[in-house]
C-alpha positions, 0 to 999 in steps of 0.5 A, spaced: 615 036 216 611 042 219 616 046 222 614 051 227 617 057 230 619 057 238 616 063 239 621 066 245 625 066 239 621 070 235 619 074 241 626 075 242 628 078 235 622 082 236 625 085 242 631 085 239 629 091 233 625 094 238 630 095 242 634 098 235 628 103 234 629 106 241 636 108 241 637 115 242 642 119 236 647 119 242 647 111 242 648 110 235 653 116 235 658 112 240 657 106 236 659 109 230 665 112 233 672 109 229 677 106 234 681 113 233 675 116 235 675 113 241 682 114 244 682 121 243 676 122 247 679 118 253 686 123 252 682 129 252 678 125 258 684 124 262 687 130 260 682 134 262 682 132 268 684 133 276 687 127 277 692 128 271 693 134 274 695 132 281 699 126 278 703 131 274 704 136 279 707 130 283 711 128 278 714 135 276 716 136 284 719 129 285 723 130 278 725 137 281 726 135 288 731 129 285 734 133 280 737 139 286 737 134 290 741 129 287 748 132 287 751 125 283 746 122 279 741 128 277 740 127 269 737 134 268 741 139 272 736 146 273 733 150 269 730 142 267 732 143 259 731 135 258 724 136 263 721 143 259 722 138 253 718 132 255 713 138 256 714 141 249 713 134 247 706 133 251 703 138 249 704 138 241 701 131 241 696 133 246 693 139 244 691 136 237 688 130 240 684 134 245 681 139 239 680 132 234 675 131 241 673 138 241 670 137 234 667 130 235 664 134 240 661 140 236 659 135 231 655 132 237 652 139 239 650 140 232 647 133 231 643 134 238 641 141 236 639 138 230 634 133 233 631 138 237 629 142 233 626 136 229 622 135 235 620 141 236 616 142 230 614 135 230 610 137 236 609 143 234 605 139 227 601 135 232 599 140 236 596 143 231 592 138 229 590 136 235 588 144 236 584 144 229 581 137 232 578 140 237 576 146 233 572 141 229 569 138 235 567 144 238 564 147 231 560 140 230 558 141 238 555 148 238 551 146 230 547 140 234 546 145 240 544 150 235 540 145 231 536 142 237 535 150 239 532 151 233 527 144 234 526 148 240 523 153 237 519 151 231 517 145 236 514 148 243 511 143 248 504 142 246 
């Protein structure tokens, strides 16, 4: 039995690989990334940003606002001791996650860096063949023109 085949399968997996080849060093960096990885980067993320600041600018006036307000039921009476602790707690677990993105982030940098600089000299190599080519082109070109001025000479119109 003759078995073919189906090429939209085959063109498919070529597809497939292509499309592999073509991921940029950012692509597969990301794909790379442990589980931890990922959520640090979304804590530095969300951290590092104004809607976290808004809604933790909210949450310290209300919690102050109901405290001084609050003259039966305030659970953290001023100077807000139990508040400053949850702060203090924040901030030891959220100052290590963010640098552990900072230095995934240099690793990027240093790995971006390091692509560039291959292109570079990649495009540099190239230039320079394609430089000495025409070069070649140039040299062979002004030999026939001078080979055929010289027929020229030794050759007048009779």
């Amino acid at each position: 039995m003759n078995i073919q085949k189906n090429p939209k399968i085959q063109q498919n997996k070529e597809i497939q690989q292509n499309k592999e080849i073509q991921k940029n060093w950012h692509e597969r960096h990301t794909e790379s990334l442990t589980f931890g990885s990922r959520v640090a980067d979304s804590v530095a993320k969300v951290m590092g940003s104004w809607r976290f600041i808004i809604i933790q600018t909210i949450f310290v006036i209300l919690w102050m606002g109901i405290n001084l307000v609050g003259y039966i039921n305030h659970w953290d009476a001023y100077p807000f001791i139990l508040l400053n602790l949850v702060f203090s707690t924040q901030a030891a677990y959220a100052a290590p996650i963010i640098m552990m993105s900072q230095n995934r982030q240099n690793d990027r940098d240093r790995v971006q860096a390091q692509a560039d600089y291959q292109t570079n000299i990649d495009a540099k190599l190239e230039i320079e063949a394609l430089t000495k080519k025409l070069n070649s082109l140039d040299v062979n070109k002004l030999d026939k023109i001078i080979k055929m001025l010289d027929e020229m000479k030794s050759n007048p119109l009779k």
